[in-house]
C-alpha positions as CSV (number, residue, x, y, z in Angstrom):
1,X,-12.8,44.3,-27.3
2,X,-13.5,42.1,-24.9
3,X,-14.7,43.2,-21.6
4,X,-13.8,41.4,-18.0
5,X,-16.8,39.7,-16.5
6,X,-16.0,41.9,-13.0
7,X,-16.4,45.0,-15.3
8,X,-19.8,44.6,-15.0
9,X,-20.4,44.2,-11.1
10,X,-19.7,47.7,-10.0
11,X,-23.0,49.5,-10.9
12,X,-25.9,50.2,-8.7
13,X,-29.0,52.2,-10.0
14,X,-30.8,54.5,-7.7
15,X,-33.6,56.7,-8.1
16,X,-33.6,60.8,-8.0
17,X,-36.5,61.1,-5.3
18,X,-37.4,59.6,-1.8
19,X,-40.9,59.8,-3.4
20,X,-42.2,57.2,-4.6
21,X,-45.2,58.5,-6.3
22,X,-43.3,61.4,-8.1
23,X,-40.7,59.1,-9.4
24,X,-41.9,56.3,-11.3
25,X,-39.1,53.8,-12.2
26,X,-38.2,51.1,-10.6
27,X,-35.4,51.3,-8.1
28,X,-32.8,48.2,-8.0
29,X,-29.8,47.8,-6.4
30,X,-28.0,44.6,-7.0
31,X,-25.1,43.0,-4.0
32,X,-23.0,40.7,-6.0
33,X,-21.5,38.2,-3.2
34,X,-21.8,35.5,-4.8
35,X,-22.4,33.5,-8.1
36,X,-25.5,32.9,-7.6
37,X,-26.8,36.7,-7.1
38,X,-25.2,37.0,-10.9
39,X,-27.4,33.7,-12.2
40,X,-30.4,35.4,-10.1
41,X,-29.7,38.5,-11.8
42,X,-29.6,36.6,-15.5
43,X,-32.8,34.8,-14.7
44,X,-34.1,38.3,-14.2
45,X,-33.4,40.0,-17.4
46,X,-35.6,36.4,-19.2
47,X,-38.6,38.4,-17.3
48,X,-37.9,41.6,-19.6
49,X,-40.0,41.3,-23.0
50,X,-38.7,44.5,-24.4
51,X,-34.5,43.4,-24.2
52,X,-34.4,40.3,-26.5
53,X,-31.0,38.2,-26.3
54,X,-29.5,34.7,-27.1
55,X,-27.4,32.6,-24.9
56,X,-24.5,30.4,-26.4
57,X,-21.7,28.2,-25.2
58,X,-18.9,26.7,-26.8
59,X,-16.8,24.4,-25.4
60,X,-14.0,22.0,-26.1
61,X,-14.2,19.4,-28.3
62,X,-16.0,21.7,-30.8
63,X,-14.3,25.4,-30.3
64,X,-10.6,25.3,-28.7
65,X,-11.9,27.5,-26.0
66,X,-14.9,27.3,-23.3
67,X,-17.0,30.8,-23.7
68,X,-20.5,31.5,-22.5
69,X,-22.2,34.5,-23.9
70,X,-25.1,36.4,-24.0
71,X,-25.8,38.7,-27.0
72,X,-28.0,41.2,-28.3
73,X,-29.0,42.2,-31.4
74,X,-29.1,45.5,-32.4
75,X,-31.8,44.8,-35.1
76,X,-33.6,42.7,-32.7
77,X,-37.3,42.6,-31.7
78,X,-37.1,43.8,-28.2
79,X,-38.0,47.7,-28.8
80,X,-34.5,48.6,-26.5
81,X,-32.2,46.0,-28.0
82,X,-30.2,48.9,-30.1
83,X,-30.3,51.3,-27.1
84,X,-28.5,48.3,-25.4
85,X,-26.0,48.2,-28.1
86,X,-25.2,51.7,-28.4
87,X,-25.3,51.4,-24.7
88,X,-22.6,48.7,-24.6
89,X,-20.5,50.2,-27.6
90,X,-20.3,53.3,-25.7
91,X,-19.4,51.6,-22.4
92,X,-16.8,49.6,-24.1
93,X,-14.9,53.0,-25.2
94,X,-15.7,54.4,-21.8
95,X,-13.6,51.7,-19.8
96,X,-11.0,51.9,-22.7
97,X,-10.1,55.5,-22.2
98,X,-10.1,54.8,-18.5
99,X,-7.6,52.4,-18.1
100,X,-6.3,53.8,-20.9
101,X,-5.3,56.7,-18.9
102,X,-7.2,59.4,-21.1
103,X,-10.3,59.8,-18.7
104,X,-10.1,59.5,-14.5
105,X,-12.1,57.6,-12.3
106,X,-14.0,60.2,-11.9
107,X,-14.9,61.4,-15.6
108,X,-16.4,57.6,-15.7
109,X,-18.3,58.0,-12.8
110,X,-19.6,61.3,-14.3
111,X,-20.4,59.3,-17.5
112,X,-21.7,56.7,-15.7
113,X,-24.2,58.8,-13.9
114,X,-25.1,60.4,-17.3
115,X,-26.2,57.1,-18.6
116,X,-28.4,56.0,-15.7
117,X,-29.6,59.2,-15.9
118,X,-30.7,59.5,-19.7
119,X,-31.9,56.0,-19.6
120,X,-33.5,56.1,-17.3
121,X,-37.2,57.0,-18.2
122,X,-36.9,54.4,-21.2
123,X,-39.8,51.9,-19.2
124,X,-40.0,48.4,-19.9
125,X,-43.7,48.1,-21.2
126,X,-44.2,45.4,-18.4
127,X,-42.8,47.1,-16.0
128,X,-45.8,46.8,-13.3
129,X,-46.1,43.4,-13.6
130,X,-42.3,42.9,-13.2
131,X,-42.2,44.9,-9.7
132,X,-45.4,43.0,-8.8
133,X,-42.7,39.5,-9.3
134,X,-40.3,41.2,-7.9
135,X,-42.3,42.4,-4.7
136,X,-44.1,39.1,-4.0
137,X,-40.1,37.2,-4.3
138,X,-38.7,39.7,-1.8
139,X,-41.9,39.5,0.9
140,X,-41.7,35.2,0.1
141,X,-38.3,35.6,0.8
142,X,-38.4,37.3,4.1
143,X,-41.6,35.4,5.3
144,X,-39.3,32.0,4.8
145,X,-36.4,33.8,6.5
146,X,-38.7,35.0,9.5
147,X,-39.8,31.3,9.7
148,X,-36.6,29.5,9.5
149,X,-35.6,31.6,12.3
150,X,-38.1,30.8,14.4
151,X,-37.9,26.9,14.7
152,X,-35.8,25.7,17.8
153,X,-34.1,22.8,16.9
154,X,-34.3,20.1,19.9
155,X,-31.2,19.1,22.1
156,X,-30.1,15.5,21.7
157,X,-30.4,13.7,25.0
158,X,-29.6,10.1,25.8
């Protein structure tokens, strides 16, 4: 089955406590506005050593249709690549029997929250060193934003 790209730009993960100290995983919330935010949030997942994936593309001359993908393989190296698997077979069905009309809205949101729940002490063996990245990005980021707005642009006078 194939699944819509905007299938997959619904889903937020949050953590169970305020605290950061008593809950360990990383807390991410991804805002799709814009193409970019999904290419940010593929260069991402290359930072991940325990999810291994390939990339292809096929496009006209060679295959009758243009088609990116990026797959995993179950049998993989990464030590989560057939949790992600399972995780997608499972999703597929999920969305099927949604719009299926044989589970609600809600029943998927239930599921949903299931999965981000059970998966969600399954660490990424680099994970420090990812929210280090992650950290130093989002203070660069702000520090340029902060100077940006500070520079006063001139008025042109004759």
């Amino acid at each position: 089955m194939d699944t819509p790209w905007y299938s997959l730009l619904d889903s937020k993960s949050k953590g169970d406590s305020d605290d950061a100290d008593a809950n360990k995983h990383i807390t991410v919330e991804y805002h799709f506005h814009s193409v970019s935010d999904v290419i940010n949030m593929l260069f991402t997942l290359t930072e991940i050593k325990d999810l291994s994936f390939d990339l292809s593309c096929a496009k006209p001359p060679e295959s009758p249709e243009w088609k990116a993908s990026l797959s995993v393989n179950g049998k993989g190296s990464g030590c989560y690549d057939a949790d992600f698997c399972l995780f997608i077979e499972n999703w597929m069905a999920e969305l099927q029997k949604m719009r299926s009309g044989k589970s609600t809205p809600e029943q998927y949101a239930a599921w949903k929250d299931k999965m981000l729940s059970y998966y969600s002490e399954s660490h990424f063996t680099d994970i420090e060193s990812q929210m280090v990245k992650t950290l130093e990005k989002k203070k660069a980021a702000t520090t340029a934003s902060a100077k940006v707005e500070s520079i006063k642009i001139p008025k042109y006078t004759k």
